[in-house]
TORTI-507929 format. One line per 10 residues: number of its first residue (from 1); their letters; for each residue x, z, y of N, C-alpha, C. Coordinates in nm, 3 decimals. Layout:
BEGIN
NUM	A	X Z Y X Z Y X Z Y; ...
# end
This chain:
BEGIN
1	XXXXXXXXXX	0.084 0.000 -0.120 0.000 0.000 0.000 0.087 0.000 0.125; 0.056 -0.105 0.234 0.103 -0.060 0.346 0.019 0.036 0.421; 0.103 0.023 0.557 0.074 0.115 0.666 -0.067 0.034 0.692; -0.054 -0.054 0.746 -0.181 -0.156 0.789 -0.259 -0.265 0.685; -0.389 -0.204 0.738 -0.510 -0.302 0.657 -0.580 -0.378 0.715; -0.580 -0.478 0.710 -0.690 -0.625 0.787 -0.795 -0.639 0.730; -0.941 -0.614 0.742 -1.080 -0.644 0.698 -1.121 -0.746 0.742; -1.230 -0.827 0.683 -1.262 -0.930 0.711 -1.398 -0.934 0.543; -1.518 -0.969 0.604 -1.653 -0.993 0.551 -1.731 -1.120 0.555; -1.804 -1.164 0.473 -1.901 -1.245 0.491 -1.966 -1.298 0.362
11	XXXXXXXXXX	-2.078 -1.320 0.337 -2.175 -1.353 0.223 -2.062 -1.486 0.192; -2.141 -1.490 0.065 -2.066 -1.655 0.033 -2.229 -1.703 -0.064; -2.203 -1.837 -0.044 -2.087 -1.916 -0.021 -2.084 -1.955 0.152; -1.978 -1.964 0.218 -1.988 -1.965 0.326 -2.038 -2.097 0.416; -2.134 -2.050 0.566 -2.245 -2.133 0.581 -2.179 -2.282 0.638; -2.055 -2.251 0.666 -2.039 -2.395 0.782 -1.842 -2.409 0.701; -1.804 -2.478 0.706 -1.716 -2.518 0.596 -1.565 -2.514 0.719; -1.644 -2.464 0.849 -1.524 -2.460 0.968 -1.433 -2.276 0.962; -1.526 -2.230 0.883 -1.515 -2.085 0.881 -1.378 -2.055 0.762; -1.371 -2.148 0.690 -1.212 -2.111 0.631 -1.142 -2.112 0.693
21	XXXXXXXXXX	-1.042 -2.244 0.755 -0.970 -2.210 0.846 -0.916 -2.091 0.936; -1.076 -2.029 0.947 -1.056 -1.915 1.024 -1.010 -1.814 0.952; -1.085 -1.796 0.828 -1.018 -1.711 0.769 -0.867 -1.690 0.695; -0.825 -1.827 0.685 -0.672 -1.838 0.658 -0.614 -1.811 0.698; -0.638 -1.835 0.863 -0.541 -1.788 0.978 -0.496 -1.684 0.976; -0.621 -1.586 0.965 -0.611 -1.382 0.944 -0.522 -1.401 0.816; -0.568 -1.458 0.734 -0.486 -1.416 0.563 -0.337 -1.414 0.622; -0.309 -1.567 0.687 -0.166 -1.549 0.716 -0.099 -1.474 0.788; -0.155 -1.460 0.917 -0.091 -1.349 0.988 -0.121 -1.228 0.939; -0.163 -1.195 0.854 -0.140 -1.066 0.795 -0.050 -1.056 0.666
31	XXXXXXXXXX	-0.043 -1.191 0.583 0.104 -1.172 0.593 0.206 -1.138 0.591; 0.247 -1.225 0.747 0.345 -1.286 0.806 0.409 -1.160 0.845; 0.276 -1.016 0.868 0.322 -0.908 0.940 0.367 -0.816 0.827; 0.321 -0.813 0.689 0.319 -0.781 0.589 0.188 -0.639 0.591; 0.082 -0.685 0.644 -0.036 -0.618 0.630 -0.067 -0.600 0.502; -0.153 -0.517 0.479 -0.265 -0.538 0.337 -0.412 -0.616 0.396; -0.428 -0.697 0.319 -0.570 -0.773 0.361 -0.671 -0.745 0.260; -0.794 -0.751 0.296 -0.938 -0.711 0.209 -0.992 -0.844 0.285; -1.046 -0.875 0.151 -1.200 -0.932 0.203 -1.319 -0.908 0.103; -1.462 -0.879 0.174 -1.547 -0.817 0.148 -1.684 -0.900 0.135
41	XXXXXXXXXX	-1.743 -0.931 0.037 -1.901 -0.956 0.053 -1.990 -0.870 0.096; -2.078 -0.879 -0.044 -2.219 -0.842 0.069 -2.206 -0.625 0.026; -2.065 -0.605 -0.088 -2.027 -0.494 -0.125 -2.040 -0.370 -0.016; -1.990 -0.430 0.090 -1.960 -0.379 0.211 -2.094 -0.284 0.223; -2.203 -0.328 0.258 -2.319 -0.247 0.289 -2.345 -0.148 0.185; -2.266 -0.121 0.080 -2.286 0.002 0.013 -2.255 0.112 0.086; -2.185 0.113 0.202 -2.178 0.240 0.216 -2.253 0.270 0.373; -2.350 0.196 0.343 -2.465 0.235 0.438 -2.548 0.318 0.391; -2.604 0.436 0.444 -2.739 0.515 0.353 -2.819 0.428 0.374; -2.895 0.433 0.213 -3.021 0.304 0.186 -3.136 0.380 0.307
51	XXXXXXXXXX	-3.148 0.472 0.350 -3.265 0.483 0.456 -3.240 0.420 0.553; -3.107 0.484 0.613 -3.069 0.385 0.743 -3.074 0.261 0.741; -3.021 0.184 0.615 -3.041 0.050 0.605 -3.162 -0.046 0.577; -3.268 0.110 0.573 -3.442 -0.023 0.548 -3.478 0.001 0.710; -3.401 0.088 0.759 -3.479 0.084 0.922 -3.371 -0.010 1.051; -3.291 -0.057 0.988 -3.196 -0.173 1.051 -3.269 -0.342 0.990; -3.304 -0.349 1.112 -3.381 -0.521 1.155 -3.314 -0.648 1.127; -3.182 -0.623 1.179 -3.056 -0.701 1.136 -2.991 -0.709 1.073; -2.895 -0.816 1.015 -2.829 -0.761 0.916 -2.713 -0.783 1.032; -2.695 -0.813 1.085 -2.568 -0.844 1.156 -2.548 -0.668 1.230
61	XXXXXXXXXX	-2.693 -0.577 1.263 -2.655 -0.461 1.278 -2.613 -0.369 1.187; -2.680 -0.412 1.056 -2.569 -0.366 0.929 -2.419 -0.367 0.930; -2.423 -0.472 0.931 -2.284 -0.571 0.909 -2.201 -0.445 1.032; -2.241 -0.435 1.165 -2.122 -0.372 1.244 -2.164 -0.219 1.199; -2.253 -0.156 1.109 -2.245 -0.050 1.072 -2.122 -0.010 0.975; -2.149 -0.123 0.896 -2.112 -0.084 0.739 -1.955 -0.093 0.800; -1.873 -0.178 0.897 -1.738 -0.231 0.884 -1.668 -0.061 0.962; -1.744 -0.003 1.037 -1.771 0.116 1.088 -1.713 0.225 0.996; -1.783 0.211 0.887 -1.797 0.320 0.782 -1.680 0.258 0.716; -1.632 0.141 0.678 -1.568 0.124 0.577 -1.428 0.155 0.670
71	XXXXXXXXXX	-1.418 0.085 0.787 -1.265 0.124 0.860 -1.245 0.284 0.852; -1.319 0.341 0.839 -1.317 0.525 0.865 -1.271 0.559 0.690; -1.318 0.525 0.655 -1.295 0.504 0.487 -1.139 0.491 0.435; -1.123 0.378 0.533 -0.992 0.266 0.473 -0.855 0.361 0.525; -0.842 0.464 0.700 -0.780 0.552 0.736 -0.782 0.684 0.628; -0.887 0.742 0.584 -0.895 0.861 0.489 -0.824 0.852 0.402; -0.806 0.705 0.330 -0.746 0.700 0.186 -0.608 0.663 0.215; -0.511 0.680 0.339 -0.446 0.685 0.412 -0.342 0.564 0.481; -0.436 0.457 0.508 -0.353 0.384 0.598 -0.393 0.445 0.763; -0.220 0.380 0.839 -0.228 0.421 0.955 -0.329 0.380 1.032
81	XXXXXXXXXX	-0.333 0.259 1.010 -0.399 0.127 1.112 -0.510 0.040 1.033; -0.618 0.035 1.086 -0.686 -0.097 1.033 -0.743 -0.184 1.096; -0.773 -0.303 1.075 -0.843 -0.397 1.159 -0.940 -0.449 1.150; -1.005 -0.493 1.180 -1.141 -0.588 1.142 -1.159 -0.711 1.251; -1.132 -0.788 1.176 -1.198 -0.922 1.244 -1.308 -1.027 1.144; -1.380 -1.043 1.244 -1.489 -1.098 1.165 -1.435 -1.259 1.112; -1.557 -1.331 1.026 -1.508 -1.450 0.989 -1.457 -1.513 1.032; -1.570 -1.569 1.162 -1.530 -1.666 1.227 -1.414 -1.630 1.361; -1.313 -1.534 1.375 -1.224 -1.522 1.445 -1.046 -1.640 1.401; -0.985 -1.637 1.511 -0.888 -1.766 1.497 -0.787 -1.711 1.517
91	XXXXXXXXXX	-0.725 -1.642 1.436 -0.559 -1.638 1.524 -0.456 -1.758 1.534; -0.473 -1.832 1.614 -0.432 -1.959 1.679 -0.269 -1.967 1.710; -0.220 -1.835 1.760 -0.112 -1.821 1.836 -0.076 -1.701 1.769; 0.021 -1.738 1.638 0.051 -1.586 1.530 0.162 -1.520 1.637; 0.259 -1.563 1.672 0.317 -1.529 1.754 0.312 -1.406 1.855; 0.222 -1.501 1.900 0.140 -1.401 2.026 0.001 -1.308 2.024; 0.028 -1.316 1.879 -0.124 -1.167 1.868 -0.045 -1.096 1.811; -0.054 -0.912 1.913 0.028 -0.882 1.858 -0.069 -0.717 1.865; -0.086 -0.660 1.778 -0.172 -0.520 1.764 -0.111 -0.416 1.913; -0.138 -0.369 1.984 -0.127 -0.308 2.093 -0.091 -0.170 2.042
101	XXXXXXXXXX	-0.019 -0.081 2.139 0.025 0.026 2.125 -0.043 0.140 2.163; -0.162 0.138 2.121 -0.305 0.182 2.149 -0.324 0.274 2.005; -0.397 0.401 2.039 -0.461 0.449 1.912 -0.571 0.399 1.891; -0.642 0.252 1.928 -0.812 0.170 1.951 -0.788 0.066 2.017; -0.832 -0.003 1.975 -0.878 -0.148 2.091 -0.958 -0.234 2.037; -1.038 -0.248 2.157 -1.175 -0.380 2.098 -1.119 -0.503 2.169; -1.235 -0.609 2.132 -1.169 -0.795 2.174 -1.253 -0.738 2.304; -1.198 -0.865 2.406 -1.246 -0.895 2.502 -1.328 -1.036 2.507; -1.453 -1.020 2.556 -1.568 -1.092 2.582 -1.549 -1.166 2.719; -1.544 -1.319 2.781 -1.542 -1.367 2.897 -1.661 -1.479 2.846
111	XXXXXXXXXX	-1.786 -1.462 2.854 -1.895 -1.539 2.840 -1.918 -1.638 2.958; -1.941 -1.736 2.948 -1.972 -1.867 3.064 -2.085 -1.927 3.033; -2.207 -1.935 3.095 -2.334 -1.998 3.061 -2.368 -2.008 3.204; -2.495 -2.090 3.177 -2.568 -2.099 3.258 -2.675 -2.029 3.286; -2.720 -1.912 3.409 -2.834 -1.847 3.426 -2.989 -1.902 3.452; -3.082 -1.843 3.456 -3.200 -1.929 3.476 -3.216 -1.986 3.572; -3.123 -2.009 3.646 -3.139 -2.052 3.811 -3.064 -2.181 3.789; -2.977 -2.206 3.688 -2.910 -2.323 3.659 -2.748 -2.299 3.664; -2.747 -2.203 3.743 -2.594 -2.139 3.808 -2.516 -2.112 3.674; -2.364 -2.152 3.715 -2.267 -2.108 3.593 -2.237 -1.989 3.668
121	XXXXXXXXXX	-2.254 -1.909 3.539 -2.197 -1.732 3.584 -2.083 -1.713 3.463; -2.010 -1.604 3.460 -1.960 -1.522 3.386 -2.000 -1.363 3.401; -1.986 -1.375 3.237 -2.057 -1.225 3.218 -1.875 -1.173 3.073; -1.783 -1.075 3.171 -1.719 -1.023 3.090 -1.764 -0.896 3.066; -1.730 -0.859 2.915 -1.772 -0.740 2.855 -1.657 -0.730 2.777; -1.713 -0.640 2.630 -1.597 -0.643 2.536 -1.721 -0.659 2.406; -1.625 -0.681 2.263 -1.655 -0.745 2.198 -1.621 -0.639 2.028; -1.696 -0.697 1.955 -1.628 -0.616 1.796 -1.589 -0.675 1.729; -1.615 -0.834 1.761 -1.499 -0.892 1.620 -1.369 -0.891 1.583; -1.328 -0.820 1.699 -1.204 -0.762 1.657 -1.198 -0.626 1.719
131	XXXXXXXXXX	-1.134 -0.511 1.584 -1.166 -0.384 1.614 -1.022 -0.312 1.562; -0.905 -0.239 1.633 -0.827 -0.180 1.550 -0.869 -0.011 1.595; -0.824 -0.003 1.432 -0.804 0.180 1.500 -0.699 0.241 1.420; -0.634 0.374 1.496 -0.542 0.406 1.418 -0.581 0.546 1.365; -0.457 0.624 1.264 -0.537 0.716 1.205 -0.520 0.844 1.356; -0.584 0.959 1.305 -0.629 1.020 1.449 -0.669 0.944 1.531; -0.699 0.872 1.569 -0.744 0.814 1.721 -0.934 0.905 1.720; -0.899 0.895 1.863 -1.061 1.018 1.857 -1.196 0.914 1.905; -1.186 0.760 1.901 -1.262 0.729 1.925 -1.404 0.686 1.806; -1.315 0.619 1.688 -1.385 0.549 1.612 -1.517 0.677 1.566
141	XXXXXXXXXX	-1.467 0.803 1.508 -1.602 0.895 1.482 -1.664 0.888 1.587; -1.671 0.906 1.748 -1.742 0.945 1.825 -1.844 0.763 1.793; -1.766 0.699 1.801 -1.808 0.544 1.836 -1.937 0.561 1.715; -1.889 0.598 1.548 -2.013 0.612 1.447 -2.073 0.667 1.498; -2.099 0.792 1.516 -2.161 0.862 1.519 -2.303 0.845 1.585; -2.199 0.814 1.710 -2.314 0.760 1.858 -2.430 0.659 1.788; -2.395 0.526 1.718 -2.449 0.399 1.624 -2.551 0.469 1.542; -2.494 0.582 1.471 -2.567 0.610 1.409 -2.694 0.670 1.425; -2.654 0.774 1.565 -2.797 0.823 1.605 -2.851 0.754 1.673; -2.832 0.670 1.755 -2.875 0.576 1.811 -2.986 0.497 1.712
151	XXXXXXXXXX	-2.915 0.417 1.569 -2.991 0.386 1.474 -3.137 0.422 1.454; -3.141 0.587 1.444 -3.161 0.663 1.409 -3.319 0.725 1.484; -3.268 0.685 1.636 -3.322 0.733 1.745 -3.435 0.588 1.717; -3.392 0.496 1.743 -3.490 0.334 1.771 -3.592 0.360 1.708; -3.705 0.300 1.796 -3.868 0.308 1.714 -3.888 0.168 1.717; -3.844 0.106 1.834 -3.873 -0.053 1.870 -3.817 -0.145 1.815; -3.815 -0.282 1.875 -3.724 -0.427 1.843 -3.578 -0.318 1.855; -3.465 -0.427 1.806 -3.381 -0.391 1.773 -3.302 -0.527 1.775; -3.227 -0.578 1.912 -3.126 -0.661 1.927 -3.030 -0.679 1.827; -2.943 -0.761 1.815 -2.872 -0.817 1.682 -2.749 -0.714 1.737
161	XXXXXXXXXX	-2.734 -0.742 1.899 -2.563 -0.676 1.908 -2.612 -0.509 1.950; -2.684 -0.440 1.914 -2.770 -0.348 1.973 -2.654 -0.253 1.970; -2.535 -0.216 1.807 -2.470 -0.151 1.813 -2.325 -0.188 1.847; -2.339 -0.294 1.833 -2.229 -0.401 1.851 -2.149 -0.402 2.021; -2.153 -0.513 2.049 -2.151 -0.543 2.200 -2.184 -0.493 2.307; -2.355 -0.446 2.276 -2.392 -0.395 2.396 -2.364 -0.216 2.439; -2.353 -0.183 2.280 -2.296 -0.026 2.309 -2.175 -0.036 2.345; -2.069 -0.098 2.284 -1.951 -0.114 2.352 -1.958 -0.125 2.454; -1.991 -0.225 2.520 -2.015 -0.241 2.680 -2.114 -0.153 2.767; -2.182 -0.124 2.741 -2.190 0.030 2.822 -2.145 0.126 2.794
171	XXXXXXXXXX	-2.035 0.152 2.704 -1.945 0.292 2.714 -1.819 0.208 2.767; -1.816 0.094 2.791 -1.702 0.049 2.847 -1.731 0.066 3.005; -1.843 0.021 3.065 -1.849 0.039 3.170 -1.818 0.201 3.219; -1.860 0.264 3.165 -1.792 0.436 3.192 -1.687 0.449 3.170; -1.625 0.482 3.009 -1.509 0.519 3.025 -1.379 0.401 3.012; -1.414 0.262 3.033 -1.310 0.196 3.056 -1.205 0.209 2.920; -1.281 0.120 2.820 -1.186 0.167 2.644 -1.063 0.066 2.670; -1.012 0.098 2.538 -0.904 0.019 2.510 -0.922 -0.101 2.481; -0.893 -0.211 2.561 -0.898 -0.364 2.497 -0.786 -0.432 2.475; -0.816 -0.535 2.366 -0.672 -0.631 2.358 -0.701 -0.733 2.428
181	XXXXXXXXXX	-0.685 -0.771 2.568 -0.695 -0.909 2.619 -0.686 -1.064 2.531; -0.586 -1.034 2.457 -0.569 -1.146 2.405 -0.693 -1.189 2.281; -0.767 -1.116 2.268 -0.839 -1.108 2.121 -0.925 -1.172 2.219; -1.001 -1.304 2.196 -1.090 -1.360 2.280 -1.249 -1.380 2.223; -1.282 -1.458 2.299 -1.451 -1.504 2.216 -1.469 -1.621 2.323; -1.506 -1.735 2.262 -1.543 -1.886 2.370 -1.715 -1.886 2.328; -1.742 -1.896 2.428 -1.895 -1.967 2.449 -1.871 -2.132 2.413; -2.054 -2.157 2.420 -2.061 -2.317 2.368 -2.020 -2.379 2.506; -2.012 -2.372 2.566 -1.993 -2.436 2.723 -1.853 -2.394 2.729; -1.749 -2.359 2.710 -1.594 -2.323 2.692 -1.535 -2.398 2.625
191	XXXXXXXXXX	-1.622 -2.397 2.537 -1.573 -2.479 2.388 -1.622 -2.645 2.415; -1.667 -2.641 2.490 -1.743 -2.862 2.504 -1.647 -2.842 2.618; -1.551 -2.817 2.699 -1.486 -2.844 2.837 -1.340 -2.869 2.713; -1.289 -2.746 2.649 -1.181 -2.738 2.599 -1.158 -2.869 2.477; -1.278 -2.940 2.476 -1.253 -3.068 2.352 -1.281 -3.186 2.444; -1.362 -3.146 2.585 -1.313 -3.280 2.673 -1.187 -3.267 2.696; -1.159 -3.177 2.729 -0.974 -3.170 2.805 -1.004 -3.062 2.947; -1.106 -3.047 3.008 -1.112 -2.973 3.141 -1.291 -2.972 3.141; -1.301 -2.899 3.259 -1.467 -2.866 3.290 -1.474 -2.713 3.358; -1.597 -2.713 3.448 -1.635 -2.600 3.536 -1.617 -2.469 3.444
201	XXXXXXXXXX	-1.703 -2.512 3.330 -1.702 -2.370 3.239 -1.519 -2.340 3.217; -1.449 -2.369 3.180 -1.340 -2.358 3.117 -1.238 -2.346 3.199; -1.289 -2.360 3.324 -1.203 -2.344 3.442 -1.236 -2.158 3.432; -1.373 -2.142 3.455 -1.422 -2.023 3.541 -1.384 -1.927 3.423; -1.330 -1.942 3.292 -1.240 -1.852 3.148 -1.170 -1.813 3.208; -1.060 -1.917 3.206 -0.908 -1.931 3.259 -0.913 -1.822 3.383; -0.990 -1.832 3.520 -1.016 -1.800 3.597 -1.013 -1.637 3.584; -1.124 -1.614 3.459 -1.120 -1.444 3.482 -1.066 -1.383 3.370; -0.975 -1.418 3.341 -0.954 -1.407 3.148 -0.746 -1.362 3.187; -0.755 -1.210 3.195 -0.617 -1.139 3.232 -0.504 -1.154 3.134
211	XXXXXXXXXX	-0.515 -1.248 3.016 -0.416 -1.234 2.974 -0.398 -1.416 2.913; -0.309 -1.452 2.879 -0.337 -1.573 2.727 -0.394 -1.511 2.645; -0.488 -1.606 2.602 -0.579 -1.539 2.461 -0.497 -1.607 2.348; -0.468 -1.569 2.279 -0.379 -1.552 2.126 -0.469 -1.617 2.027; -0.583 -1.568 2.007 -0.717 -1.515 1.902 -0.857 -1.538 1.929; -0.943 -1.602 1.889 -1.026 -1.585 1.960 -1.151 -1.572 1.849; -1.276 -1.492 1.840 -1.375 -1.562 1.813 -1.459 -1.695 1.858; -1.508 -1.755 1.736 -1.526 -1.863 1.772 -1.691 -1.900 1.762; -1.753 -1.734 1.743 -1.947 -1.736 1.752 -1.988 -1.862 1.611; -1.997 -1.809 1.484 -2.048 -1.890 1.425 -2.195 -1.863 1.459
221	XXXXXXXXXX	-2.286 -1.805 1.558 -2.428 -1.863 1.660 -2.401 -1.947 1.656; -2.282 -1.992 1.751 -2.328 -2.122 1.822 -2.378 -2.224 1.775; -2.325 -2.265 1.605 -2.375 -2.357 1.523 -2.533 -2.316 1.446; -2.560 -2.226 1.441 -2.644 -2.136 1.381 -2.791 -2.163 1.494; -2.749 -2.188 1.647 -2.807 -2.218 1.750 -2.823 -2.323 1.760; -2.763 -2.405 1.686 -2.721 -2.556 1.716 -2.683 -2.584 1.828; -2.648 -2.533 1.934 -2.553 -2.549 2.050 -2.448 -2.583 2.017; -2.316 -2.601 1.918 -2.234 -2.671 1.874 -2.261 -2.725 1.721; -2.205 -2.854 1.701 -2.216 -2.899 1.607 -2.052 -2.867 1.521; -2.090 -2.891 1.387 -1.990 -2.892 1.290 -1.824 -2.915 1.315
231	XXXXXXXXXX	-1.862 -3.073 1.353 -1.795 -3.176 1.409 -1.699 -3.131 1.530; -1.797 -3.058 1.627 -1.694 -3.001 1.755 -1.634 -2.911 1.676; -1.680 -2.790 1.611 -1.602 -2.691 1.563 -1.438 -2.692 1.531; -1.471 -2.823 1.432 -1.331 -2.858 1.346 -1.256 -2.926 1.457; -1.272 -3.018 1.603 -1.185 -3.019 1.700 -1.165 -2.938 1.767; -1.251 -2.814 1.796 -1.182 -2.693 1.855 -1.087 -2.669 1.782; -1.137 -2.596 1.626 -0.982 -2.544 1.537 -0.839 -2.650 1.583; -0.908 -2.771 1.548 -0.762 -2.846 1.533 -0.644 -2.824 1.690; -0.758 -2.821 1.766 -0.710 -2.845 1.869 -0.595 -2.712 1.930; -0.673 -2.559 1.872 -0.613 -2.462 1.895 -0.464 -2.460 1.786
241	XXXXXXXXXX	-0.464 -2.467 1.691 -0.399 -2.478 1.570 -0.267 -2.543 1.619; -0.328 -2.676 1.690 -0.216 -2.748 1.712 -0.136 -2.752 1.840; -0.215 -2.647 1.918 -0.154 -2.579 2.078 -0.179 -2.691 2.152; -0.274 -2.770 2.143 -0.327 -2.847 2.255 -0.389 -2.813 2.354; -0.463 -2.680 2.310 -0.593 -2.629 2.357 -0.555 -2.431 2.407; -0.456 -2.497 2.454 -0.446 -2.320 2.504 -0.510 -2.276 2.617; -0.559 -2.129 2.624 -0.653 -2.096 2.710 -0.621 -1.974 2.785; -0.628 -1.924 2.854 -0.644 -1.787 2.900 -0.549 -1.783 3.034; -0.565 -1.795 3.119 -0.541 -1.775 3.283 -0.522 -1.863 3.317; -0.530 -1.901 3.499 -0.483 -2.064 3.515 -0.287 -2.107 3.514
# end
C-alpha cells in the first residue's frame, strides 16, 4: 500500500465511449506518481445507510455521499492522502497537476453561460470532482456530517448538486476552503470556443480562471443534455492531450 489513493466511480458499461480516455489519464498519473488507484461501480453505495439512501432523489446525490464515506474509510485503513476524481475528469497536463500542500482541497468551478437576458456571465464557485483530503485534516467529517444532516433534514425536491456544489459553495463563500486552481470544469460554451480556436465564452475562462488549469472536468451533462455532442467531446480530449488547447489565464 502506498501513502496515496486515487478513487474514481461509475456504472458500466460506460455511457459515452469519450469517458475512457478520461479515465486513463487518472490511471496514469497515478502511476506516474506511484499512487494506489481504485476504481469502483455501483459497490460504492454500500456504504450508504439503506434509509438514507431510499430518501436521496438522485443518484448523483448518492454518488457524492457514498465517495464521502468511502474517502473517510480509505484514511482509517491508513492511507495519508486520498483523492477522488470523478469519470469524466482529464488530467491533460501530468506535469502540471500537482496535489497541493493542503490538508483539503476541492476543484475550482469557472462556469460561462448565458443568463436569461441573453448576457454571457460567469458564475465561479468550487466543485467535487475533484476532492483531496489528508489524514487528520478537520474538514472532510465536518463536510459528512453537515451532507448528512442536511440529507436528513430535506422534506422537498432535492437538486442533483444539493450536496455537491452547492454546499460547497456556500461554505465556500464563508469560510473561503481550500482549492486547487488548477483542477478545472469547462462548460458547453468553453468547450465550442476551445474547438473553434477562440470565442467570448473562452475568453471570459481565461479571464477569471487564477491559475493554468492542468485538469479539468469535462461535465459528462453536457452530452447527457445534448448541449455537446460525442464528436466535439473526442476533439476537446484530443485537443487537450495534445496541448493545443491550453486554458487557464490570458
Amino acid at each position: 500500500m502506498h501513502d496515496t489513493l486515487v478513487v474514481q466511480s461509475h456504472r458500466s458499461p460506460l455511457p459515452f465511449s469519450w469517458i475512457e480516455p478520461c479515465l486513463e489519464s487518472v490511471r496514469s498519473w497515478s502511476n506516474a506518481r506511484s499512487y494506489d488507484y481504485q476504481f469502483l461501480g455501483d459497490e460504492i453505495f454500500n456504504r450508504v445507510p439503506a434509509e438514507l439512501l431510499e430518501r436521496i432523489q438522485h443518484k448523483v446525490v448518492a454518488t457524492d455521499l457514498a465517495r464521502l464515506l468511502f474517502l473517510k474509510e480509505a484514511l482509517n485503513i491508513g492511507y495519508d492522502t486520498v483523492v477522488w476524481m470523478d469519470a469524466d475528469f482529464l488530467v491533460f497536463d501530468p506535469a502540471g497537476f500537482v496535489l497541493p500542500d493542503t490538508d483539503y482541497a476541492l476543484g475550482r468551478e469557472v462556469w460561462v453561460q448565458r443568463d436569461s437576458a441573453g448576457t454571457l456571465r460567469v458564475y465561479k464557485k468550487v466543485h467535487n470532482a475533484f476532492l483531496m483530503f489528508r489524514r487528520n485534516n478537520s474538514f472532510l467529517s465536518f463536510y459528512l456530517e453537515t451532507a448528512i444532516r442536511l440529507l436528513g433534514l430535506n422534506t422537498g425536491t432535492m437538486p442533483p448538486q444539493f450536496i455537491g456544489p452547492k454546499l460547497l459553495t456556500a461554505l465556500h463563500n464563508v469560510a473561503q476552503l481550500n482549492v486547487l486552481e488548477c483542477a478545472g470544469m469547462l462548460s458547453p460554451m468553453v468547450v465550442k470556443d476551445m474547438i473553434r480556436g477562440r470565442g467570448p465564452a473562452l475568453e471570459k475562462f481565461n479571464s477569471n480562471t487564477s491559475a493554468p488549469v492542468t485538469a479539468a472536468n469535462l461535465c459528462v451533462s453536457s452530452c447527457d443534455n445534448n448541449e455537446l455532442t460525442t464528436k466535439e467531446m473526442e476533439q476537446l480530449i484530443d485537443l487537450l492531450l495534445t496541448r493545443r488547447g491550453i486554458i487557464g489565464m490570458d
